[in-house]
C-alpha positions as a Markdown table, in Angstrom:
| # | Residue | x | y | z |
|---|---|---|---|---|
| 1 | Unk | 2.4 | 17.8 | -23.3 |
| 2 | Unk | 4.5 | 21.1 | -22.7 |
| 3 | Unk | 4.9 | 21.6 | -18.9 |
| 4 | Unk | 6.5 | 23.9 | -17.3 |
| 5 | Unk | 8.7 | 23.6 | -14.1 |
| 6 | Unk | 6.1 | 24.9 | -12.1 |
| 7 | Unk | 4.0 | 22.2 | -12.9 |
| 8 | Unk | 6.4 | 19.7 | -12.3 |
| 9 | Unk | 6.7 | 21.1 | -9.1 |
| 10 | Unk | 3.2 | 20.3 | -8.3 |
| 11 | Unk | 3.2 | 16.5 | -9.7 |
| 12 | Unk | 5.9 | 15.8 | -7.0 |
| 13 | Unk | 3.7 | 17.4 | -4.7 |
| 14 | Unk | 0.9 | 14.7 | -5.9 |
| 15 | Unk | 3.5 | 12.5 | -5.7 |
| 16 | Unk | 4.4 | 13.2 | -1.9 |
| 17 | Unk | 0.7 | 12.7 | -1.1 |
| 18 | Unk | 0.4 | 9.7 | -3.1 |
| 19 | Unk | 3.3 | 8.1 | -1.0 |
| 20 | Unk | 1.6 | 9.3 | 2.4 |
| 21 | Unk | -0.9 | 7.5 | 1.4 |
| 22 | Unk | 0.6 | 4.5 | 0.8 |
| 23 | Unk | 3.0 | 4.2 | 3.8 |
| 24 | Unk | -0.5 | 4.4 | 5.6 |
| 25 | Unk | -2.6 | 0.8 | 5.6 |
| 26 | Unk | -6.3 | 1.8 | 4.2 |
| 27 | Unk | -5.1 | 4.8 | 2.5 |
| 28 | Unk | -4.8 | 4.0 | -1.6 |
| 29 | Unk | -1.9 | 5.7 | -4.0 |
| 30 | Unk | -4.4 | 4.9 | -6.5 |
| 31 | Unk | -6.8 | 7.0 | -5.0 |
| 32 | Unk | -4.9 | 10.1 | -4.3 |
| 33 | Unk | -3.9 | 9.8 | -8.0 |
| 34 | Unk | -7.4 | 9.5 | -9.2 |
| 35 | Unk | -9.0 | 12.6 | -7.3 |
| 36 | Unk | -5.9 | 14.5 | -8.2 |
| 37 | Unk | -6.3 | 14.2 | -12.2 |
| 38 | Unk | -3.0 | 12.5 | -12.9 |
| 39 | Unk | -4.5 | 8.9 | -12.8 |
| 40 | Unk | -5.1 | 7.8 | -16.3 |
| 41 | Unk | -1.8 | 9.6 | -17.3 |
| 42 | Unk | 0.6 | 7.3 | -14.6 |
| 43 | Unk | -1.5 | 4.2 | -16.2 |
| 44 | Unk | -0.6 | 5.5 | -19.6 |
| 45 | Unk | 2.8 | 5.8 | -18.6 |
| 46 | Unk | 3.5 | 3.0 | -16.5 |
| 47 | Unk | 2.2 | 0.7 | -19.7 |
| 48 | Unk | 5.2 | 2.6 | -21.8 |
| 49 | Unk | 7.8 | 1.7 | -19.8 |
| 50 | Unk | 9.0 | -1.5 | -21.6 |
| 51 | Unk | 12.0 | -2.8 | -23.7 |
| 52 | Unk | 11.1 | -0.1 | -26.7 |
| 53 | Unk | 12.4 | 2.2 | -24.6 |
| 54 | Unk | 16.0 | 1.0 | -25.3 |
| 55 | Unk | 15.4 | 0.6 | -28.6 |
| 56 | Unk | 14.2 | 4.2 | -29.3 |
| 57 | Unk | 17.5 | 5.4 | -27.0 |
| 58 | Unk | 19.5 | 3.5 | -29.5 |
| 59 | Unk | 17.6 | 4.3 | -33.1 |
| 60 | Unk | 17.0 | 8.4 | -31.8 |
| 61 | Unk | 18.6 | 9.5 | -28.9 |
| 62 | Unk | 17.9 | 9.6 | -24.9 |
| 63 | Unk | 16.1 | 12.6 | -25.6 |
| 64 | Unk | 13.1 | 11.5 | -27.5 |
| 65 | Unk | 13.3 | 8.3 | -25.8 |
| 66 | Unk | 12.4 | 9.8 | -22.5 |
| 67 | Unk | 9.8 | 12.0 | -24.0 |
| 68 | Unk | 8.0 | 8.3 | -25.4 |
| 69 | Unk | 7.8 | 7.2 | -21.7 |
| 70 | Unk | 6.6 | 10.7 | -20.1 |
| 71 | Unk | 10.1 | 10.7 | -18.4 |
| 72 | Unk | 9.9 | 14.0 | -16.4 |
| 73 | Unk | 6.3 | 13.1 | -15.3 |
| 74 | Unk | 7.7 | 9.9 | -14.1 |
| 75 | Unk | 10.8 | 11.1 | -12.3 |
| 76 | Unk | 8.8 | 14.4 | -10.6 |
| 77 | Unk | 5.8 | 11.7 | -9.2 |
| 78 | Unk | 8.1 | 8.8 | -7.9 |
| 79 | Unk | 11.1 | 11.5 | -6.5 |
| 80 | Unk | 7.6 | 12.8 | -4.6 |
| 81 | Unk | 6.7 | 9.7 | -3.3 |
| 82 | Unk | 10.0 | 8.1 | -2.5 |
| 83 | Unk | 10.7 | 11.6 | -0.3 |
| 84 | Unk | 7.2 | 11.2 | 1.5 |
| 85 | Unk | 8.1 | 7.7 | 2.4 |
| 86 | Unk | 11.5 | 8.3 | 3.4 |
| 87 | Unk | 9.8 | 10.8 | 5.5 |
| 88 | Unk | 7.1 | 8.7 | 7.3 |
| 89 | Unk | 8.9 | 5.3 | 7.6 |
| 90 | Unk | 11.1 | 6.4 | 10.5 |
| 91 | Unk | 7.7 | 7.6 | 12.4 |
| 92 | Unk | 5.9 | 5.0 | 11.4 |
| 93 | Unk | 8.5 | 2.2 | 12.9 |
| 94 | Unk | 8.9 | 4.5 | 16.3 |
| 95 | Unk | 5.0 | 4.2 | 16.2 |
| 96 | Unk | 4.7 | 0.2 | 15.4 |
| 97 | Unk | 7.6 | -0.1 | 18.6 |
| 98 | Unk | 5.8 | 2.4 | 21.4 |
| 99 | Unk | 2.3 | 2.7 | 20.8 |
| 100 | Unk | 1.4 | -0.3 | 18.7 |
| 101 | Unk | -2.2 | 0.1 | 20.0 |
| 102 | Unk | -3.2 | 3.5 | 18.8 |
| 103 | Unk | -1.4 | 3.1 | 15.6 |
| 104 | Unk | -3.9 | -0.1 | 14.6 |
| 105 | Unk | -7.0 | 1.7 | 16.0 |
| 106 | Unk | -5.9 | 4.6 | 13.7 |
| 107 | Unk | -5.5 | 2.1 | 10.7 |
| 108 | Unk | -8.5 | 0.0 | 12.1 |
| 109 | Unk | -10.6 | 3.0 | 11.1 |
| 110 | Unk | -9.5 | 3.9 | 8.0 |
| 111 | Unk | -9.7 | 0.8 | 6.3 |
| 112 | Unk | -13.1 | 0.2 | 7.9 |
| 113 | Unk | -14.1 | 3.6 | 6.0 |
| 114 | Unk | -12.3 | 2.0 | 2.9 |
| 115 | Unk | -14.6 | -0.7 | 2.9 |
| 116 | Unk | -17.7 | 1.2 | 2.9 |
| 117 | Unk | -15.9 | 3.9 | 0.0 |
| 118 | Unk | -15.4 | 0.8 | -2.3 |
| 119 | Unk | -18.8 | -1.1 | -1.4 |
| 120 | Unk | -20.8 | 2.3 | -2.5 |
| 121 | Unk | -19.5 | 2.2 | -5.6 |
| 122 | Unk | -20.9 | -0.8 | -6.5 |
| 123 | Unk | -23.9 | 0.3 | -9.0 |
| 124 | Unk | -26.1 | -3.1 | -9.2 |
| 125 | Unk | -26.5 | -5.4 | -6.4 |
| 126 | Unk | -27.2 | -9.5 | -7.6 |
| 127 | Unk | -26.8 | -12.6 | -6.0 |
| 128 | Unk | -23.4 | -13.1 | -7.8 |
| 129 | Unk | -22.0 | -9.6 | -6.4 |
| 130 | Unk | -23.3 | -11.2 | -2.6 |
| 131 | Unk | -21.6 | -14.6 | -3.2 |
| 132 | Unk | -18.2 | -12.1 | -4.4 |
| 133 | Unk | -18.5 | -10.1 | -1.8 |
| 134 | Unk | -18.8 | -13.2 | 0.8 |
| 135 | Unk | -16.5 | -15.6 | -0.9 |
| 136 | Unk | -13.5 | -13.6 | -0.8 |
| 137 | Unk | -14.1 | -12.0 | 3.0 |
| 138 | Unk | -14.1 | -15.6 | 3.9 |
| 139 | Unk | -10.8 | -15.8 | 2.0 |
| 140 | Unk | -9.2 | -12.8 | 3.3 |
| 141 | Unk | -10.3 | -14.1 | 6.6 |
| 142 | Unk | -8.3 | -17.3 | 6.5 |
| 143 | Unk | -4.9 | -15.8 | 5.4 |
| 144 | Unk | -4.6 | -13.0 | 8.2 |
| 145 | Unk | -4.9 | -16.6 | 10.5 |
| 146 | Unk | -3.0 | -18.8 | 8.2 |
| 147 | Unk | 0.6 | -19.3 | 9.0 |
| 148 | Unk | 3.1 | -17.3 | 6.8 |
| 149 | Unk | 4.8 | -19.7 | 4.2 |
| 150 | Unk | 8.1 | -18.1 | 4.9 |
| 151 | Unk | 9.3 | -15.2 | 7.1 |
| 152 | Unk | 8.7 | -11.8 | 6.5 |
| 153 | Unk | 12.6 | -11.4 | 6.4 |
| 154 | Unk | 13.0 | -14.2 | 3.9 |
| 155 | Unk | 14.1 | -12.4 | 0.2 |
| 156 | Unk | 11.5 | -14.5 | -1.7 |
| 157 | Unk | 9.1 | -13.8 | 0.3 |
| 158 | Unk | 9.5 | -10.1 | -0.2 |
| 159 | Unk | 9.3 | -10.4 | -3.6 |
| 160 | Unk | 6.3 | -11.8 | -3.5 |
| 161 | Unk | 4.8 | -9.2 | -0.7 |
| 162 | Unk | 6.1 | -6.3 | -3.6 |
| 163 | Unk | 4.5 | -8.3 | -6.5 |
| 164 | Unk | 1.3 | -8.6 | -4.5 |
| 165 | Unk | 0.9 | -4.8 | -3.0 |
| 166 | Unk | 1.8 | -3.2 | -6.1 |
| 167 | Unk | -1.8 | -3.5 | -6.9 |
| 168 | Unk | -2.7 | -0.1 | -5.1 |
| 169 | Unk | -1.0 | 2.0 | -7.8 |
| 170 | Unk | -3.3 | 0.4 | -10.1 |
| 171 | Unk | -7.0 | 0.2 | -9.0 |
| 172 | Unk | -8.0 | 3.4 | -6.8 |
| 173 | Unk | -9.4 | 1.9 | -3.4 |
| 174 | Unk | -6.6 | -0.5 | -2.8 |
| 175 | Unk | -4.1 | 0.4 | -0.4 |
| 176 | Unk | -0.4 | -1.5 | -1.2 |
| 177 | Unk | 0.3 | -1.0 | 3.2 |
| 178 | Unk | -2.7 | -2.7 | 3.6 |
| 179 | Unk | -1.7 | -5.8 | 1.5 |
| 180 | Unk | 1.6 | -6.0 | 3.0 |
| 181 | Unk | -0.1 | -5.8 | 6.5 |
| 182 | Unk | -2.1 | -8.9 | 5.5 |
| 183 | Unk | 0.8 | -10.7 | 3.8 |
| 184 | Unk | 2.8 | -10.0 | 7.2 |
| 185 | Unk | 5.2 | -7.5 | 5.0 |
| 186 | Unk | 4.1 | -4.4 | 6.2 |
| 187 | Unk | 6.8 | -4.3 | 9.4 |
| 188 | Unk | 9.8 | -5.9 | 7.7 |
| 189 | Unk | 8.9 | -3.0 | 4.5 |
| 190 | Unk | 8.8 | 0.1 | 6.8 |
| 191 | Unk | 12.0 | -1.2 | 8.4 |
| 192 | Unk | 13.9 | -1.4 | 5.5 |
| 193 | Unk | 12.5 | 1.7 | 4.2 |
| 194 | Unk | 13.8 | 3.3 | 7.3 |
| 195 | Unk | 17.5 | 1.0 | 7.7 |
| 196 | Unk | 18.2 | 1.9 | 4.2 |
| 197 | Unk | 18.1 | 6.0 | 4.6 |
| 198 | Unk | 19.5 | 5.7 | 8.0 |
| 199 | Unk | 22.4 | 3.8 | 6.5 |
| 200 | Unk | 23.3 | 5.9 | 4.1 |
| 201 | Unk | 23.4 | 8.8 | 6.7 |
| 202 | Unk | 25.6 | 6.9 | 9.1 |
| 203 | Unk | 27.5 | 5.4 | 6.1 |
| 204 | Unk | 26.7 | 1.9 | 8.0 |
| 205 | Unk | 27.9 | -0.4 | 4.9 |
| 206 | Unk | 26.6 | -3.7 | 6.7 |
| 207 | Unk | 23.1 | -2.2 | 7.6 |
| 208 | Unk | 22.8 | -0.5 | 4.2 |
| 209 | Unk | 23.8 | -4.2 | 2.3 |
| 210 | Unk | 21.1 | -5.9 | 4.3 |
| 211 | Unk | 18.7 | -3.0 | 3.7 |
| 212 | Unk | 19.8 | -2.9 | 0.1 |
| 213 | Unk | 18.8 | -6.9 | -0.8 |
| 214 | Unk | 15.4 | -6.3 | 1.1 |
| 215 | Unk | 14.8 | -3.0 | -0.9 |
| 216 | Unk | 15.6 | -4.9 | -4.3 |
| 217 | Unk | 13.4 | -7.8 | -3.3 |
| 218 | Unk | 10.4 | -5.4 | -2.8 |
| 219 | Unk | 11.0 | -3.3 | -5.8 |
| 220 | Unk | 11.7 | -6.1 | -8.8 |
| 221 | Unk | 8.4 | -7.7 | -7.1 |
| 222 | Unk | 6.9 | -4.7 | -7.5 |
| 223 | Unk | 8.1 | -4.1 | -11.1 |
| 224 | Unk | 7.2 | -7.7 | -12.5 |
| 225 | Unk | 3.5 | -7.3 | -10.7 |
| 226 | Unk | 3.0 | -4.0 | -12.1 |
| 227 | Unk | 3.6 | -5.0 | -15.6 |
| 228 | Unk | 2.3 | -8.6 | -15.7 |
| 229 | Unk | -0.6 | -7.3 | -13.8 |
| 230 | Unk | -1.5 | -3.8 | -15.1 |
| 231 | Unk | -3.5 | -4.7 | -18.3 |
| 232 | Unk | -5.1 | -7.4 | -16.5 |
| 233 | Unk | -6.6 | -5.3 | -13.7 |
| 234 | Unk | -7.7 | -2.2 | -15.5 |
| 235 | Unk | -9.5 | -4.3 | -18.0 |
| 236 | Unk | -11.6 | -6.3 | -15.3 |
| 237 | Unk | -11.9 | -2.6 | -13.6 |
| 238 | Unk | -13.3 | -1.3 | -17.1 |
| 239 | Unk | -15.3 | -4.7 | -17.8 |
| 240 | Unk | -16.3 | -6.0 | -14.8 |
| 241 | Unk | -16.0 | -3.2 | -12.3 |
| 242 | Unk | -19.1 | -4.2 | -9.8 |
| 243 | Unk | -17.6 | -8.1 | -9.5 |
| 244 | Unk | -14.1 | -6.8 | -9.2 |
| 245 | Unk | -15.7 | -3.9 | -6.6 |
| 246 | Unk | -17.4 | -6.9 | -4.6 |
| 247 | Unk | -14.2 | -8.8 | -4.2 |
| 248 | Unk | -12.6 | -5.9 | -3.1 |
| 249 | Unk | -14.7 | -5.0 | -0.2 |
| 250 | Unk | -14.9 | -8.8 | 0.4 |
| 251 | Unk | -11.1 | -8.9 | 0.8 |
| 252 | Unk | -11.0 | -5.7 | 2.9 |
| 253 | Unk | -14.0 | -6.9 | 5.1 |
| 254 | Unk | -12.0 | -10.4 | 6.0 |
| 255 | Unk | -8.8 | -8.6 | 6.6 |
| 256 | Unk | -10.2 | -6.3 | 9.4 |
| 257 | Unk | -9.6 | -9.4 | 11.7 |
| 258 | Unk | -5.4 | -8.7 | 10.9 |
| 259 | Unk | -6.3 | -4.9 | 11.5 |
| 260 | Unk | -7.8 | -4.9 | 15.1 |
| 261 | Unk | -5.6 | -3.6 | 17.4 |
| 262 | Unk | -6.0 | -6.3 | 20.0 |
| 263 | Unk | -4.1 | -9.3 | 20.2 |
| 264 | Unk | -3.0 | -12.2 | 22.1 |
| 265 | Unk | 0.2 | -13.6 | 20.5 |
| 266 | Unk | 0.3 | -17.5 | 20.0 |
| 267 | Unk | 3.4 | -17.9 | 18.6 |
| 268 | Unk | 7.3 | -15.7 | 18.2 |
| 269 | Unk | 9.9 | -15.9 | 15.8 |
| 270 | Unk | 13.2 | -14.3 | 15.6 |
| 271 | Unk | 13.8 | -11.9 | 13.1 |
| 272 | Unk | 17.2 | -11.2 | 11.0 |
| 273 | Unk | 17.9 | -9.1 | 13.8 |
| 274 | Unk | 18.4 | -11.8 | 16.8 |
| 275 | Unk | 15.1 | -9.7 | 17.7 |
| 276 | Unk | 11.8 | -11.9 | 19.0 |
| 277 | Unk | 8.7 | -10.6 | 17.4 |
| 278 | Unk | 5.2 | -12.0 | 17.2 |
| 279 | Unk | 4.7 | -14.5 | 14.3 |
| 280 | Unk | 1.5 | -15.7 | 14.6 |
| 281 | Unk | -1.8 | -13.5 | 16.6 |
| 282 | Unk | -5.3 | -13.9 | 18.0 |
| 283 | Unk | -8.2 | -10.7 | 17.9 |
| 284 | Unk | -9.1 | -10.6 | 21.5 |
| 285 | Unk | -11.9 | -8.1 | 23.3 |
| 286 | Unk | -10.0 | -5.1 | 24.7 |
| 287 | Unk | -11.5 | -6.5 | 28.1 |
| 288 | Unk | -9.3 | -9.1 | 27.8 |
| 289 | Unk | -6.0 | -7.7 | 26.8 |
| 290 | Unk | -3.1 | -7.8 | 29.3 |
| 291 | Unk | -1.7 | -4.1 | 30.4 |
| 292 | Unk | -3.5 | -1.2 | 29.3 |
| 293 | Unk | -6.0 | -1.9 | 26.9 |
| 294 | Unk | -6.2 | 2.3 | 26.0 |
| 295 | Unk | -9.9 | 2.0 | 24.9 |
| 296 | Unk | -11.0 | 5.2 | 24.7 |
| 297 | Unk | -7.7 | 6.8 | 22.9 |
| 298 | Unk | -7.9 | 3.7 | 20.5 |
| 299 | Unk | -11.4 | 4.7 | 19.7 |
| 300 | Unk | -11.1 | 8.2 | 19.2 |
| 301 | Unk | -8.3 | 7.2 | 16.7 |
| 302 | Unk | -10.7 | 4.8 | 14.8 |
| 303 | Unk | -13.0 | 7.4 | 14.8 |
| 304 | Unk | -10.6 | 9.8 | 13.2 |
| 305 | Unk | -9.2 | 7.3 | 10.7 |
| 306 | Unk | -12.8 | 6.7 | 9.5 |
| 307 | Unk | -13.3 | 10.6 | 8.9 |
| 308 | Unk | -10.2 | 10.6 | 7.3 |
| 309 | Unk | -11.7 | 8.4 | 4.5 |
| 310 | Unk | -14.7 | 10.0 | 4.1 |
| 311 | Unk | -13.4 | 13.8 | 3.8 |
| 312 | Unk | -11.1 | 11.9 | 1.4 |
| 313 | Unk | -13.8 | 10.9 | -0.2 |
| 314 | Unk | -16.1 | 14.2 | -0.1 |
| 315 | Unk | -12.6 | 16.3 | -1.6 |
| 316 | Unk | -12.6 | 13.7 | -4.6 |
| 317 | Unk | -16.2 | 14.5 | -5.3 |
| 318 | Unk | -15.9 | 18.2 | -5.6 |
| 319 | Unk | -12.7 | 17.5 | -7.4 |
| 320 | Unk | -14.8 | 15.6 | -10.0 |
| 321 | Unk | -17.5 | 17.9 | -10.3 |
């Protein structure tokens, strides 16, 4: 496909939106990249980046090897997103540090609003898309109270949080914040987002080494997920899309408990900073939260969060139309 610079220029855009959305729990990549028409072509290329690509370098040339993998497609979309997350992660952490509260009653709301988006597009309704549906809320329920089997700052445990979330650049609904949020990543991912740029500013070699490992941990988790996992999920999406639709809302429906923004903490740990941060957390009423409980800010937020989804939603459809 012959493109011109132009319309490179507008993939990156897609791309910056697409990494909004991801920095942002509730908010899918996937879905930013469906209802902007570049979907099926980031599948497509995604499945061609493999081995053969060295192998054509070697028998014809960088050249045509980097056409065979949609190359400047590639490079325009992720140089998009990795500037919009660059971007948000340093807002993001200065919002997860001084108004904790209004950030989750943001995110509360748009993944509440995610879970009726998915659920709707279920097209048949059965006993075994009820028994889906209620099997895996229950699930999702019982990790966002289960203890973590290793800290968010462990290295292996990162890699599994970037094997896990990569998910959301593959099925449109799923958001790859939101599954580092229920994995316990999502903190430890904007941080290092966030340490690594600011390191490289302040040429802070100690702060951009620890940064660095983190960052590697979360990307060749993401890289073995997305290609042991790719062909796997589209074809249940493309088979089975109402079972696979169910177990997604299930999942999202449990994990609301890790979402609202009220919380007793039951347990600290110190993190790779000397820093004490809550390790494990109980939903409480907003009645009973010590300090301000900001109820009718944290509302509003909820409120707009949930719009957000559904103009999201409304744009897509004229999009398709």
């Amino acid at each position: 496909m012959q493109r011109r610079f132009l319309d490179y220029l507008i993939i990156s855009f897609k791309g910056i939106a697409m990494g909004a959305a991801d920095v942002v729990p509730g908010v899918s990549g996937g879905t930013i990249a469906f209802i902007s028409g570049i979907y099926e072509e980031l599948l497509e290329s995604i499945d061609g980046l493999n081995f053969g690509f060295i192998k054509s370098w070697k028998a014809n040339g960088f050249k045509d090897a980097w056409q065979k993998i949609n190359g400047n497609f590639l490079l325009a979309l992720f140089l998009g997103i990795a500037i919009s997350i660059i971007s948000l992660a340093k807002l993001i952490k200065w919002l997860l540090i001084h108004e904790s509260l209004l950030l989750w009653s943001f995110f509360f709301g748009l993944v509440l609003a995610s879970v009726l988006y998915i659920g709707k597009q279920i097209k048949a309704w059965n006993a075994p898309i009820v028994l889906a549906i209620i099997i895996a809320a229950a699930l999702s329920y019982f990790i966002t109270i289960a203890e973590p089997f290793a800290t968010p700052d462990s290295n292996i445990y990162l890699l599994f949080c970037g094997f896990v979330a990569i998910i959301a650049m593959i099925l449109p609904g799923v958001s790859g914040a939101f599954i580092l949020l229920i994995l316990g990543g999502y903190h430890t991912a904007i941080n290092t987002v966030d340490d690594l740029f600011q390191s490289i500013v302040t040429m802070n070699l100690e702060l951009f080494k620890e940064a660095f490992i983190k960052f590697l941990m979360l990307a060749i988790g993401a890289i073995i997920g997305i290609k042991a996992f790719s062909k796997i999920l589209n074809w249940m999406f493309k088979h089975y899309k109402n079972i696979t639709l169910a177990i997604l809302t299930g999942f999202m429906i449990g994990s609301l408990n890790k979402i609202w923004p009220w919380k007793k903490v039951l347990s600290w740990r110190t993190n790779s900073k000397g820093e004490n941060v809550p390790f494990l957390e109980e939903s409480i009423s907003p009645f009973s939260f010590q300090g301000d409980n900001q109820l009718m800010m944290s509302i509003l937020l909820m409120v707009v969060g949930f719009l957000t989804i559904i103009l999201l939603e409304k744009f897509g459809a004229k999009t398709k139309e």
